[in-house]
C-alpha positions as CSV (number, residue, x, y, z in Angstrom):
1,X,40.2,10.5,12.5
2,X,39.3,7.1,10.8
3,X,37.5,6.1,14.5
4,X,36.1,9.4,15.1
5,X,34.7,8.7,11.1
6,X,33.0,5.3,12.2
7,X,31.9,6.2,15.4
8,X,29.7,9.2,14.3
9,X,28.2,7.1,11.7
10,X,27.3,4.1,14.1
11,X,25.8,6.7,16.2
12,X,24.2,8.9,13.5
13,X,22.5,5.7,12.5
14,X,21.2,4.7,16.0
15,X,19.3,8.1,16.2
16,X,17.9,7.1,12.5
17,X,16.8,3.7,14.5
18,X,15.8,5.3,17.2
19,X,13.6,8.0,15.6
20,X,11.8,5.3,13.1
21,X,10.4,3.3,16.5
22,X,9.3,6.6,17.6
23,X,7.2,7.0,14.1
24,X,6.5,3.9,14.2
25,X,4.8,3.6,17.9
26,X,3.0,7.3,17.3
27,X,1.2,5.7,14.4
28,X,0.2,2.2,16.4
29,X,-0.9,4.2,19.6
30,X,-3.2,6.1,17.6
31,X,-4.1,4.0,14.7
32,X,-3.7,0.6,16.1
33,X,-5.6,-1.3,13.5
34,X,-4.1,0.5,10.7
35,X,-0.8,-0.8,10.1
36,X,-0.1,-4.1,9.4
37,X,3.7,-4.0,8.5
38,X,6.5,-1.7,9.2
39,X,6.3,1.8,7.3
40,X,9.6,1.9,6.9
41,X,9.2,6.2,7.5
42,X,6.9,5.9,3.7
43,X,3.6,6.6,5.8
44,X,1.8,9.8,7.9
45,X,-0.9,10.0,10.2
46,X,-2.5,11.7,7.8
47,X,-2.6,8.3,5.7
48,X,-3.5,6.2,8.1
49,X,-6.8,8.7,9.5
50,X,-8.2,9.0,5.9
51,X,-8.5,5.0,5.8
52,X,-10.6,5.8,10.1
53,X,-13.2,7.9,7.6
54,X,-13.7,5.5,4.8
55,X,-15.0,2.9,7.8
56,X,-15.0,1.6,11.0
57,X,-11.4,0.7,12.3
58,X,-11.1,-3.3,13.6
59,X,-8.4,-5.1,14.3
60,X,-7.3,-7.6,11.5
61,X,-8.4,-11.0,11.3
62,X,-7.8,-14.5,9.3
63,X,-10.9,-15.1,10.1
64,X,-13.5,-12.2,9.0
65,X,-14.7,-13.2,5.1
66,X,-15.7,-9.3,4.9
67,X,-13.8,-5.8,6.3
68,X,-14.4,-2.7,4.4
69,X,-11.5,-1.1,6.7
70,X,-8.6,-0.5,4.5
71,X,-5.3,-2.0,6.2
72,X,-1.7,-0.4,5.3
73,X,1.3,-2.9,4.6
74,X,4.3,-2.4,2.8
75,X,6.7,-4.3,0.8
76,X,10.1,-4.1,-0.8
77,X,9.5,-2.2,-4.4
78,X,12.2,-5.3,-5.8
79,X,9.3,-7.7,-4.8
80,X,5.9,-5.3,-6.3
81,X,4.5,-4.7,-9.7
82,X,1.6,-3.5,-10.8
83,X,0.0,-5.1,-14.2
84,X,-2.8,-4.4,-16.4
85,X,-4.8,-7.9,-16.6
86,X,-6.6,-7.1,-20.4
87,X,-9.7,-8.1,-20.8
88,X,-12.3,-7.4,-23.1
89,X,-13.5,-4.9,-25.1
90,X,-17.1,-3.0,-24.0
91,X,-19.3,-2.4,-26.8
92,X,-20.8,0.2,-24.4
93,X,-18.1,2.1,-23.2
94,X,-16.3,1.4,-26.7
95,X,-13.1,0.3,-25.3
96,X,-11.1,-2.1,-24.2
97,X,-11.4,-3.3,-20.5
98,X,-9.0,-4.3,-18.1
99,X,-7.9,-5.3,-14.1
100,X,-5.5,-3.5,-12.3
101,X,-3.5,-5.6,-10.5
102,X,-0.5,-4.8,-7.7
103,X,1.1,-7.5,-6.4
104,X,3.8,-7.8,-3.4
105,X,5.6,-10.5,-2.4
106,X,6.5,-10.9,1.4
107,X,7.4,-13.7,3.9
108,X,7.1,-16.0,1.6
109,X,3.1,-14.5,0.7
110,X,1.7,-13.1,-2.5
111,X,-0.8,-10.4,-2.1
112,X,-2.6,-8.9,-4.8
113,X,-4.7,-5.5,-4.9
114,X,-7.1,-5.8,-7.3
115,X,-9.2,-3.0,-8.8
116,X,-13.0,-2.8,-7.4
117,X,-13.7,-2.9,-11.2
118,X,-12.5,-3.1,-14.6
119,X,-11.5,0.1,-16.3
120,X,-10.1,0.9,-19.7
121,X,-6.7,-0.4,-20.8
122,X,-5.4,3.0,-21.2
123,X,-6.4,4.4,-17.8
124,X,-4.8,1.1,-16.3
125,X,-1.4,1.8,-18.3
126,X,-1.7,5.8,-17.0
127,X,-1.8,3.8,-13.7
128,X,1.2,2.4,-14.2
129,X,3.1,4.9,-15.8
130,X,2.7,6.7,-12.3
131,X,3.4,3.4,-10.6
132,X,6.9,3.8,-12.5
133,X,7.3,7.4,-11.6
134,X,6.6,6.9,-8.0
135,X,8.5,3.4,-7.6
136,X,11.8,4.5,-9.2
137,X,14.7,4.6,-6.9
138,X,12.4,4.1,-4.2
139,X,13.1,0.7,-1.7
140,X,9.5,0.3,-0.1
141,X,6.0,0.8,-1.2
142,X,3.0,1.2,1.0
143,X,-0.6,-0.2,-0.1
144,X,-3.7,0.3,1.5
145,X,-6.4,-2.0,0.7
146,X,-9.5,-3.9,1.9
147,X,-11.7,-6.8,2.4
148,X,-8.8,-9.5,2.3
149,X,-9.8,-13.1,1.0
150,X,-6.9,-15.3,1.8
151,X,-6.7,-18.8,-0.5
152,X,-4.0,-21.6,-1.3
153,X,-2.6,-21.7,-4.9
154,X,-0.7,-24.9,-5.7
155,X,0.7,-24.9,-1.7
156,X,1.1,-21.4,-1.8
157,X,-0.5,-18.6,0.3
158,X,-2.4,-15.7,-1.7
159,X,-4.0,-13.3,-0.2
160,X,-6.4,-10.7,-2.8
161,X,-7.3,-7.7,-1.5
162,X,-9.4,-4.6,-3.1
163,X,-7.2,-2.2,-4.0
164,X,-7.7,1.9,-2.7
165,X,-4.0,3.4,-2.6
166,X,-0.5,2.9,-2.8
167,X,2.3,5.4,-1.7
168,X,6.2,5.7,-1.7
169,X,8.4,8.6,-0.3
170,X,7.7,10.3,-4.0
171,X,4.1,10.1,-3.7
172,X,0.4,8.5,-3.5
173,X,-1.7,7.3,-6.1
174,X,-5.4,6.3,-5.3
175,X,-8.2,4.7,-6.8
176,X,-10.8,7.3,-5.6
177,X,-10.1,10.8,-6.2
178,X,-8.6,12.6,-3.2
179,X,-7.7,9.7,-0.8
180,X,-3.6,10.4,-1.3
181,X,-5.0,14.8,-0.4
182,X,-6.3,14.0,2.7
183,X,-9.0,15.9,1.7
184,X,-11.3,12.9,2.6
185,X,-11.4,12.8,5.9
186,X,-13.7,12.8,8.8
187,X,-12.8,16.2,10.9
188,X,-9.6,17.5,11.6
């Protein structure tokens, strides 16, 4: 019984392998610029085709200083946060300002998504509190994000990115309205 046990599990979890490289490939053959990291099962097609509709897919390059395509790559939730960077306070909006900031670790890389612009503290920190709800008990987190500038930091690699969306197996969180509906997209 005790081999039958162990022998159904090492098989149920070959089918699991085997079914995540079939995900995995149907995304890459039809969004190959999309997906820079495994998905590890978080993402959809839907996902990757709204980022086709906010501009032009290329592949991804060191080298390009400028690429409004967003890019999808995930990270371990362990190695993520997301922070409020405070800043000042606007006389003309009457409150006070701040940069939200994700940041993932990988391969021995920071990234950071940072907002296209500041925005009050307390929409930041309703930011996060979903960023909390959505990253709890979760393993991997996806970010999509654009226009990466990669820079050394005391013999480190940083790469900054502009932040549009994040999502785990819970949920999606955007910058713009609708990008986690898929109701911005271009056809069907």
């Amino acid at each position: 019984m005790h081999q039958t046990l162990i022998l159904f599990f090492l098989a149920f979890n070959v089918s699991l392998a085997d079914s995540h490289q079939t995900h995995l490939q149907e995304l890459k053959k039809e969004f190959p610029y999309g997906l820079l990291t495994d998905d590890f099962g978080v993402l959809n097609k839907q996902d990757l085709k709204t980022n086709t509709c906010i501009a032009e897919p290329t592949p991804f390059s060191e080298k390009d200083k400028v690429s409004s395509y967003p890019y999808w790559q995930c990270f371990e939730v362990k190695n993520s946060k997301m922070i409020c960077e405070r800043g000042k306070y606007d006389p003309h909006e009457k409150v006070v300002m701040s940069m939200l900031v994700v940041s993932g670790k990988r391969a021995g890389e920071l990234h950071e998504f940072i907002s296209r612009r500041p925005l009050p503290l307390r929409s930041c920190r309703l930011y996060q509190k979903d960023w909390r709800k959505f990253t709890k008990n979760e393993k991997y987190v996806c970010i999509s994000a654009s226009d990466p500038l990669k820079e050394m930091k005391e013999s480190k690699t940083v790469w900054n990115w502009v932040f549009g969306r994040y999502k785990t197996r819970k949920g999606c969180d955007s910058y713009f309205r609708d990008e986690c509906d898929g109701i911005r997209t271009c056809g069907s």
